[in-house]
ROPAZA-116430 format. One record per residue (C-alpha): residue number from 1; y, x, z. Coordinates in Angstrom, 1 decimal, padded with zeros to 4 digits. Layout:
% ROPAZA-116430
NUM  Y  X  Z
...
***
This chain:
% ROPAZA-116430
1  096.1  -040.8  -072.5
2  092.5  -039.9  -072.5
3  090.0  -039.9  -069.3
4  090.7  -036.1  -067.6
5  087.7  -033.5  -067.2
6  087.2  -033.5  -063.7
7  087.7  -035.9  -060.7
8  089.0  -033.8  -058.2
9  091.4  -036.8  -056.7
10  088.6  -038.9  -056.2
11  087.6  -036.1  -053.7
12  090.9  -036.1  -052.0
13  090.8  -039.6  -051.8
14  087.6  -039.3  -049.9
15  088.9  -037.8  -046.9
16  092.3  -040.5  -047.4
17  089.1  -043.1  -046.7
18  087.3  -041.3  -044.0
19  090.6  -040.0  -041.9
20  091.7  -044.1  -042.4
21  088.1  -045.2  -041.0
22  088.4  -042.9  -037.9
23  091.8  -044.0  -037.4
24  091.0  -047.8  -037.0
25  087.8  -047.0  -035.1
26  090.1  -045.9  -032.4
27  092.8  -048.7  -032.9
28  090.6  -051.5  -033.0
29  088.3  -050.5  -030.2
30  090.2  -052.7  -027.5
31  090.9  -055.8  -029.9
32  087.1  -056.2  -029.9
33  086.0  -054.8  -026.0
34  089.3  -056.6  -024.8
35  088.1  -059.9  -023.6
36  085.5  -058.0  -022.0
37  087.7  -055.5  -020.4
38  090.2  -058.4  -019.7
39  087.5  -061.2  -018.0
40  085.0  -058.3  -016.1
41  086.5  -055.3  -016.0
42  090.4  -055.0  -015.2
43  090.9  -058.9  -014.8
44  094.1  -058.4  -017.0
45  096.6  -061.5  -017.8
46  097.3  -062.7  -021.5
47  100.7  -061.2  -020.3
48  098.8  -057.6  -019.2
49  096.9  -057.2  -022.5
50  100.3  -057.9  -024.6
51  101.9  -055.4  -022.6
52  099.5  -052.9  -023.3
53  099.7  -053.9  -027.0
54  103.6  -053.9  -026.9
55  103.2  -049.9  -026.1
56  101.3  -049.4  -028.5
57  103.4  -050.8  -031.2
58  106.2  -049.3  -030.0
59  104.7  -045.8  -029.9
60  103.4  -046.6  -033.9
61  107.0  -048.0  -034.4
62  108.8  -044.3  -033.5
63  106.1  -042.3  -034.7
64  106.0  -043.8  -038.0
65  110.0  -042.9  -038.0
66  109.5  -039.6  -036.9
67  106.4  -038.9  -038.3
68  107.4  -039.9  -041.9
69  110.0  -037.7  -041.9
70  107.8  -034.6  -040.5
71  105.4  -035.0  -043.3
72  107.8  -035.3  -046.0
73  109.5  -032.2  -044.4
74  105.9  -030.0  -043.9
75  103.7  -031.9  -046.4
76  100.4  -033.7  -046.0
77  098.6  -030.9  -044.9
78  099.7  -030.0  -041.9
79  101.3  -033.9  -041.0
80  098.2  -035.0  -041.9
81  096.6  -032.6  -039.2
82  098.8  -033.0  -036.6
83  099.2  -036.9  -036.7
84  094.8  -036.7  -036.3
85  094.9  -034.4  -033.3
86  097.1  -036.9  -031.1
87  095.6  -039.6  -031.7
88  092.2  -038.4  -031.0
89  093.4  -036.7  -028.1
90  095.0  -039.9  -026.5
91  092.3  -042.3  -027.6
92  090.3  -040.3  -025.3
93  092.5  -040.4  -022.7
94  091.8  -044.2  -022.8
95  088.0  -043.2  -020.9
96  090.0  -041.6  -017.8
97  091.9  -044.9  -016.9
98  091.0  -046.3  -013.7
99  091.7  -049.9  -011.9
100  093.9  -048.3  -009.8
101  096.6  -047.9  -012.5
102  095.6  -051.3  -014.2
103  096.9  -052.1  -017.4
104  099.8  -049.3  -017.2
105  097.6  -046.2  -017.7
106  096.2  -048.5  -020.5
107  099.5  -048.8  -021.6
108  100.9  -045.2  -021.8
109  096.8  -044.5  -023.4
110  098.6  -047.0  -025.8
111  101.4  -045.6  -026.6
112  100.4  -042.2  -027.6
113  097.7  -043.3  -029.7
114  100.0  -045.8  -032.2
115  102.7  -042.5  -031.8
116  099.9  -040.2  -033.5
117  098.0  -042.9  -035.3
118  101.3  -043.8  -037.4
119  100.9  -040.4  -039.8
120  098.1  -042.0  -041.3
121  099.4  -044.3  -043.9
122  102.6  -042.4  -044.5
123  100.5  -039.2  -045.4
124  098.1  -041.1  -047.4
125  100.4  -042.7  -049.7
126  102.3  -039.8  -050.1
127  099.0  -038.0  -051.1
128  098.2  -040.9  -053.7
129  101.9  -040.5  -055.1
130  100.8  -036.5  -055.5
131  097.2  -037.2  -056.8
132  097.3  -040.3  -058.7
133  099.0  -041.9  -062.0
134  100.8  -044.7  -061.6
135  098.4  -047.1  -063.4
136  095.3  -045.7  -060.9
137  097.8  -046.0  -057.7
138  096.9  -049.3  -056.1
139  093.4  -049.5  -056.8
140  093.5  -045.7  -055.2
141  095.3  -047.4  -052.3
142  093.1  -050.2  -052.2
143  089.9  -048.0  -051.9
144  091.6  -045.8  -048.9
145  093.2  -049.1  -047.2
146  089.4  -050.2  -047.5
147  088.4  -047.6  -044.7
148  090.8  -049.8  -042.3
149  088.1  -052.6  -042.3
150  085.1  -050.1  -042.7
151  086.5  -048.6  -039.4
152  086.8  -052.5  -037.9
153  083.4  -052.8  -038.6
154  081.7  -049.8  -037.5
155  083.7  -050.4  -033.9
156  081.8  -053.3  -032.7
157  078.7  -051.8  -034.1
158  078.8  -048.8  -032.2
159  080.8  -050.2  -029.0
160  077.6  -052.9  -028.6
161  075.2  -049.8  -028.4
162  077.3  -048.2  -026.2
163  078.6  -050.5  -023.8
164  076.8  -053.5  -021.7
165  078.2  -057.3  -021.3
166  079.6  -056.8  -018.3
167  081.6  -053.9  -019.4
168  079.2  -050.7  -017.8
169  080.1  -047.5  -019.7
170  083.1  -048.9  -021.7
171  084.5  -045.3  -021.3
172  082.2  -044.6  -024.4
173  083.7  -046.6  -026.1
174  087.3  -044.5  -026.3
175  085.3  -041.4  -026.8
176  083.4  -042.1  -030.2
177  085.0  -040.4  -033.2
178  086.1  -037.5  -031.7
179  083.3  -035.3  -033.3
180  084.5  -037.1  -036.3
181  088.0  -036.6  -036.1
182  087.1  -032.2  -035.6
183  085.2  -032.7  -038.5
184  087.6  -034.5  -040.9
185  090.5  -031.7  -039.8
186  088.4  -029.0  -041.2
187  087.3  -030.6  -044.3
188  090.9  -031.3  -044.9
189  092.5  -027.9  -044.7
190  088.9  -026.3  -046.6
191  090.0  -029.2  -049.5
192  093.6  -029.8  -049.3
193  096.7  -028.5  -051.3
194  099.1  -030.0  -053.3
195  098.1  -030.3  -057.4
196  100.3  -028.5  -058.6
197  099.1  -025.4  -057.0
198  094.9  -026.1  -056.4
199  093.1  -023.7  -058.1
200  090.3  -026.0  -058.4
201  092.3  -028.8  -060.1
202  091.8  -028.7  -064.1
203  094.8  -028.6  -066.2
204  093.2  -031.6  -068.0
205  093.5  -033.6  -064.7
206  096.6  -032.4  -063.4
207  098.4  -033.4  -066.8
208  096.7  -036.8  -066.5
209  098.0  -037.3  -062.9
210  101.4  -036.2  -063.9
211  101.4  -037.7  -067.2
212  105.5  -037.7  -067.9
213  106.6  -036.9  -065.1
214  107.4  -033.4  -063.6
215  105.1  -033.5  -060.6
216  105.4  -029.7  -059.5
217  109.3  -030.0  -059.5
218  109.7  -033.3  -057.8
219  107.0  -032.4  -055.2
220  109.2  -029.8  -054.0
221  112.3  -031.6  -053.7
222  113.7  -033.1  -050.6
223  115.4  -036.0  -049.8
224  117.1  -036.6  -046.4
225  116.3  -039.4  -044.1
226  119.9  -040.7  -044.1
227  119.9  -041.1  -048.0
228  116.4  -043.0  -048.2
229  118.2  -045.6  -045.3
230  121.2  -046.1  -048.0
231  119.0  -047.3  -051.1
232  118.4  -051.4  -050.8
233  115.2  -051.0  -051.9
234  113.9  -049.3  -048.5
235  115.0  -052.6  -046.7
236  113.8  -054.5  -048.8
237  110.0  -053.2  -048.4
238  110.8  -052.9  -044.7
239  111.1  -056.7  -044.5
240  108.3  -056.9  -046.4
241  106.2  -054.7  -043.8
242  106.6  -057.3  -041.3
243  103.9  -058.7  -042.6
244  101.8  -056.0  -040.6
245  102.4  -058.2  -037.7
246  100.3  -060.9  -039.1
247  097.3  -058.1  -039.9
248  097.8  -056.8  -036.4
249  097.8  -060.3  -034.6
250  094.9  -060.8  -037.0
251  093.1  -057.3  -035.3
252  094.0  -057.3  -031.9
253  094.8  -060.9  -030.9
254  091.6  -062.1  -033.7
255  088.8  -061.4  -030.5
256  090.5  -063.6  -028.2
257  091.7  -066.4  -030.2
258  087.6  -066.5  -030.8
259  086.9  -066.0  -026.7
260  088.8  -068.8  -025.9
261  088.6  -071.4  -028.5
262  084.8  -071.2  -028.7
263  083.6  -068.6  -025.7
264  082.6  -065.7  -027.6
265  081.9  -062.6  -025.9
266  080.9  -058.5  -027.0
267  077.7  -059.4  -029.1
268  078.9  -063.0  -029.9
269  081.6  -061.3  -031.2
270  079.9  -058.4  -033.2
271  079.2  -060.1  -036.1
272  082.0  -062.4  -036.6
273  084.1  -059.3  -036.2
274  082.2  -057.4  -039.1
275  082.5  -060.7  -041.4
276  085.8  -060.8  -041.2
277  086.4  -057.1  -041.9
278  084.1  -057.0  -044.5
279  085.9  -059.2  -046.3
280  089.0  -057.3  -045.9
281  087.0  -054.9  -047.4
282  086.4  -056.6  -050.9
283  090.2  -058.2  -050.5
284  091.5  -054.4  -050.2
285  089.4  -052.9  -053.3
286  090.0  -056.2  -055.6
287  093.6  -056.4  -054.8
288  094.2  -052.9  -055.7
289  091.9  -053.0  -058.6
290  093.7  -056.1  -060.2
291  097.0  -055.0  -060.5
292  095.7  -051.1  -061.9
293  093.7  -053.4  -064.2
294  096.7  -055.6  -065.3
295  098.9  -052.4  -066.0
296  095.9  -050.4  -068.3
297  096.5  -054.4  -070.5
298  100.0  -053.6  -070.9
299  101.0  -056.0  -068.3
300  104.4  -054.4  -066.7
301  104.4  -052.9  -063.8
302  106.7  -055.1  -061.8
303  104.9  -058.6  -062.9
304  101.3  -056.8  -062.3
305  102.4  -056.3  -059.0
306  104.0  -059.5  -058.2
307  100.7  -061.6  -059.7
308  098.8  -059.7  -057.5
309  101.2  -060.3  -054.2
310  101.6  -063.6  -055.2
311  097.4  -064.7  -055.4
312  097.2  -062.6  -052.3
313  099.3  -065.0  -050.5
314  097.9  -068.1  -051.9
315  094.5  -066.8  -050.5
316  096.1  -066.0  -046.8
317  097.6  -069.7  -046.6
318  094.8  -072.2  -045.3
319  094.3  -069.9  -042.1
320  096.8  -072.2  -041.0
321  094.4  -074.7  -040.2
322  091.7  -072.0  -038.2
323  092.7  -073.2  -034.4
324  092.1  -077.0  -035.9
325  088.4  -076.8  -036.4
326  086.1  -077.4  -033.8
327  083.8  -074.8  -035.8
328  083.7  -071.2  -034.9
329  082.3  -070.3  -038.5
330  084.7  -072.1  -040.2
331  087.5  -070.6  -037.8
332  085.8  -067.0  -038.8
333  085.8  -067.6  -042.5
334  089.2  -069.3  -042.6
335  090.7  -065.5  -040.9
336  087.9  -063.4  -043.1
337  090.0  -065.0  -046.5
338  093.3  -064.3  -045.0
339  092.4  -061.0  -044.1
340  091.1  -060.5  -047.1
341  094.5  -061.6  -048.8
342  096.6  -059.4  -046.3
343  094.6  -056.2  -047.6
344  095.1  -057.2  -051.5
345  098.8  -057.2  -050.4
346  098.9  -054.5  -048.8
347  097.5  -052.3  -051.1
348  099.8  -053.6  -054.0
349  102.7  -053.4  -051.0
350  102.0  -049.9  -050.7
351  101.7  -049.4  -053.6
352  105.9  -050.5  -054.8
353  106.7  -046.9  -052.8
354  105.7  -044.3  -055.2
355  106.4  -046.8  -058.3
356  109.8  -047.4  -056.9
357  110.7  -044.4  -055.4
358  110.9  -040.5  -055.7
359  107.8  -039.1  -054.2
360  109.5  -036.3  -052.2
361  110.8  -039.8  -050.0
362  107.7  -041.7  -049.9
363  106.3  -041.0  -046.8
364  109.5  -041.5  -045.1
365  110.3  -044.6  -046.9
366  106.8  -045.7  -045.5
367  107.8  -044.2  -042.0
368  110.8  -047.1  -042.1
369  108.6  -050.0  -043.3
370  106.3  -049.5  -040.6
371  108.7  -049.0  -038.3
372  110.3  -052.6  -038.8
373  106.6  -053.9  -039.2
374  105.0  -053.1  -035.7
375  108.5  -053.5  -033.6
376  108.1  -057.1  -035.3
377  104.6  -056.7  -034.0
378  105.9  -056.3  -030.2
379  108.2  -058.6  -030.5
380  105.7  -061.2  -031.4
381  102.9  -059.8  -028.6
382  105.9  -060.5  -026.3
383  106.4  -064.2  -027.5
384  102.6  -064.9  -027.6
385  101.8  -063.4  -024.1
386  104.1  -065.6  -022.4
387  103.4  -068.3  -024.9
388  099.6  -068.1  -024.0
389  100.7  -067.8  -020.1
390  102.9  -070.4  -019.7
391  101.2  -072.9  -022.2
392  097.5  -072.1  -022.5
393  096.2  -071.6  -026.0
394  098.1  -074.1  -028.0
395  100.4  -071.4  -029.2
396  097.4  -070.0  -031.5
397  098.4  -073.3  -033.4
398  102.2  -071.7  -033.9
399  100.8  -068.3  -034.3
400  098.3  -069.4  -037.1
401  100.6  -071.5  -039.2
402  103.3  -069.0  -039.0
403  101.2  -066.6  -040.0
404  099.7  -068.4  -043.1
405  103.4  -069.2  -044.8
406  105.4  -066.2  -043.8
407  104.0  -064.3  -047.0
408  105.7  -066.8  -049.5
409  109.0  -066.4  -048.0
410  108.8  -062.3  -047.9
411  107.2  -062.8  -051.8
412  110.3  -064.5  -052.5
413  113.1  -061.6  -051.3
414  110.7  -059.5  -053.0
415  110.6  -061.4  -056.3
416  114.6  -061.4  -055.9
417  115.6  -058.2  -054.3
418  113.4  -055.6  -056.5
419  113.9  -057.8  -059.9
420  112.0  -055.2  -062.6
421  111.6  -052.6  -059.6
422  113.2  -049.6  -061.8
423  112.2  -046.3  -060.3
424  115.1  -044.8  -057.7
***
C-alpha cells in the first residue's frame, strides 16, 4: 500500500515518547541517588533499599492488573490521564519523607508511584495497536520504549544539578517533572482521540493504519478480563515479561552493583549511568526498526520477530561476566550492551500483543504480563537483599549470570508455545 498523506501518528507517538520519558525520570530517580541516600542520608541496609523496591513492584504489579483493564474499559484518553496524575502526585510525595519514618514512608512513596506508573506501557501499546500498521508497530514501539532510557539519562543529569554529594536538597530530586507531567496531560487531551473518529486524521492515513482490518469496529469492542486469562497465549507472553526483572535489576540494582564493586558515587555515577542508557537507547530504536524492516522484505511476521528476539539475546549474554572484571568501564559497557539487547526485546516483545491479539484486549493482556514481570521483580529484590546481607556482594555474580542466560530459555517457550503466532 502506498505511503499515506499525512503523519498524524507520528504526532501521537510524540507524546507516547514524552509521557514514557517523564515516567522513568520519576522511577529511576532513587536507582541513581540511592547509594547516596543509602550511605549519607537514611543509612538504609541492602535489606532497607530492597524493601522499598519490593513496594514498589508490588504497587506496579496490581496497578498494571487493574490498570490494564480500566484503560481497555475507558480508553487511552482518559487511562492515560489518570495513570500520569498518580504517579506525579506520589513521586512528589517522595520530598515529604523524613528519617523519622525511614525507609517505610519511602516505601508506601513506593508503592503508589509503581501503582500509577503501571498505565504507561499498557496505554501506549494499546495506542500503537490503534495508530499504527502492523509492519510500522515495533519500530513505533521501539521509538516510544526509547523515552525509557532518554528519561534514565536526563535523571542523573538533572539530580547532579540539583542535589550535593552528601545528599543536601535531595527533596528536589522527587519534585522535577511535575511541570512536565501538567504539561503532557493537556497536550494529550488538546491531541488525543481514537482514529477512527479524529477529525484531523486523513482518510488516506487512517486506511493506511487500518489497511484490512476493521479498526473502527474492533476499537469498540470489548473483551472481558476473564476471557483474555483463558487464551494460552496471554501466559505465554506473561512468562516472557519476566524478563522485566532483569531490566529492572539492571535500573535500580545497576547504581549499586557500580558503588560497591568499584566505589562510585552521584557524579561518578552520572556518566556511567547516561552510557548505559544511551545505549539502551540505540538497542530500543534498532531492535524495533529491524524486525518492521524484515516484515516491509516479506519476511513473516512470526520469524521477523523471533530473529529479532533471538540477536537481542545473543547481545544480553556476556553481561554474565560484568562482576569478574576488575574494570569499571568494562563492567559499564558489558551492562550498556545488555541493556541495549533488553530494549530490542522488548520492543519486539511488545510488540507480539497487538500482532497476536484483538486490540480491544491489548492493554489488558499487557496489564497481565507486567503483572507476572515485576512480582518476579520482588521476588528477586527479596532474594538479593538478603543475599547481599548475609553474603556481601558475591551474589551480583549469581545475579549477573542469571540474568545473561534467562532470555534463551524464555526464547525457547516462545519459539514453541506461539509457533506461527496466528492472530486470536
Amino acid at each position: 500500500m502506498e505511503k499515506p498523506k499525512g503523519k498524524y501518528r507520528w504526532k501521537v507517538l510524540s507524546l507516547l515518547f514524552m509521557a514514557t520519558v517523564i515516567n522513568y525520570m520519576d522511577r529511576s530517580v532513587i536507582g541513581f541517588l540511592g547509594p547516596t541516600l543509602k550511605n549519607h542520608v537514611f543509612h538504609w541496609t541492602d535489606l532497607d533499599y530492597a524493601n522499598i523496591q519490593i513496594a514498589f513492584k508490588i504497587g506496579y504489579a496490581v496497578g498494571l492488573l487493574l490498570m490494564g483493564a480500566f484503560i481497555d474499559k475507558y480508553g487511552t484518553k482518559i487511562g492515560y490521564t489518570v495513570a500520569i496524575v498518580i504517579w506525579t502526585l506520589f513521586g512528589m510525595s517522595h520530598a515529604l519523607v523524613n528519617k523519622s519514618v525511614g525507609w517505610i514512608g519511602f516505601a508506601l512513596a513506593r508503592l503508589g508511584l509503581g501503582f500509577g506508573e503501571a498505565g504507561n506501557f499498557p496505554a501506549a501499546i494499546k495506542t500503537v495497536a490503534e495508530w499504527f500498521p502492523k509492519k510500522e508497530r515495533a519500530y513505533a514501539t521501539g521509538l516510544f520504549n526509547a523515552g525509557s532510557n532518554v528519561g534514565a539519562i536526563l535523571a542523573p543529569l538533572f539530580i547532579s544539578l540539583l542535589v550535593a554529594d552528601d545528599g543536601s536538597h535531595w527533596q528536589y530530586a522527587f519534585l522535577m517533572t511535575s511541570v512536565l507531567s501538567a504539561v503532557w496531560v493537556i497536550l494529550w487531551f488538546k491531541t488525543y482521540q481514537h482514529p477512527a473518529k479524529h477529525p484531523k486524521l486523513s482518510e488516506s492515513e487512517l486506511n493506511y493504519i487500518t489497511e484490512e482490518e476493521q479498526l473502527a469496529q474492533d476499537g469498540e469492542e470489548k473483551t472481558s478480563w476473564a476471557k483474555v486469562t483463558k487464551w494460552k497465549a496471554t501466559w505465554i507472553f506473561a512468562f516472557a515479561k519476566t524478563t522485566d526483572a532483569i531490566w529492572l535489576f539492571y535500573l535500580f540494582w545497576g547504581g549499586f552493583f557500580l558503588n560497591k564493586n568499584f566505589g562510585l558515587e552521584l557524579t561518578g555515577l552520572a556518566l556511567p549511568i547516561i552510557v548505559i542508557y544511551l545505549l539502551a537507547d540505540v538497542g530500543s530504536i534498532l531492535g524495533g526498526w529491524f524486525s518492521s524492516f524484515l516484515i516491509q522484505k516479506g519476511v513473516a511476521t512470526h520469524r521477523a520477530r523471533k530473529t529479532a528476539l533471538l540477536l537481542a539475546a545473543v547481545l544480553i549474554l556476556p553481561v554474565v561476566w560484568a562482576p569478574q572484571t576488575q574494570n569499571a568501564w568494562v563492567a559499564v559497557l558489558l551492562i550498556a550492551l545488555a541493556a541495549g539487547g533488553h530494549q530490542a526485546w522488548s520492543a519486539n516483545l511488545f510488540s507480539l500483543v497487538p500482532d497476536i491479539f484483538p486490540k480491544k484486549s491489548t492493554a489488558s493482556v499487557v496489564g497481565i504480563g507486567g503483572m507476572v514481570g515485576y512480582l518476579t521483580a520482588a521476588v528477586s529484590d527479596y532474594a538479593l537483599g538478603n543475599s547481599l546481607t548475609h553474603s556481601g556482594g558475591s551474589a551480583y555474580t549469581y545475579a549477573f549470570a542469571l540474568a545473561g542466560c534467562w532470555y534463551f530459555i524464555v526464547f525457547l517457550v516462545l519459539h514453541f508455545g506461539l509457533g506461527k503466532m496466528e492472530r486470536i
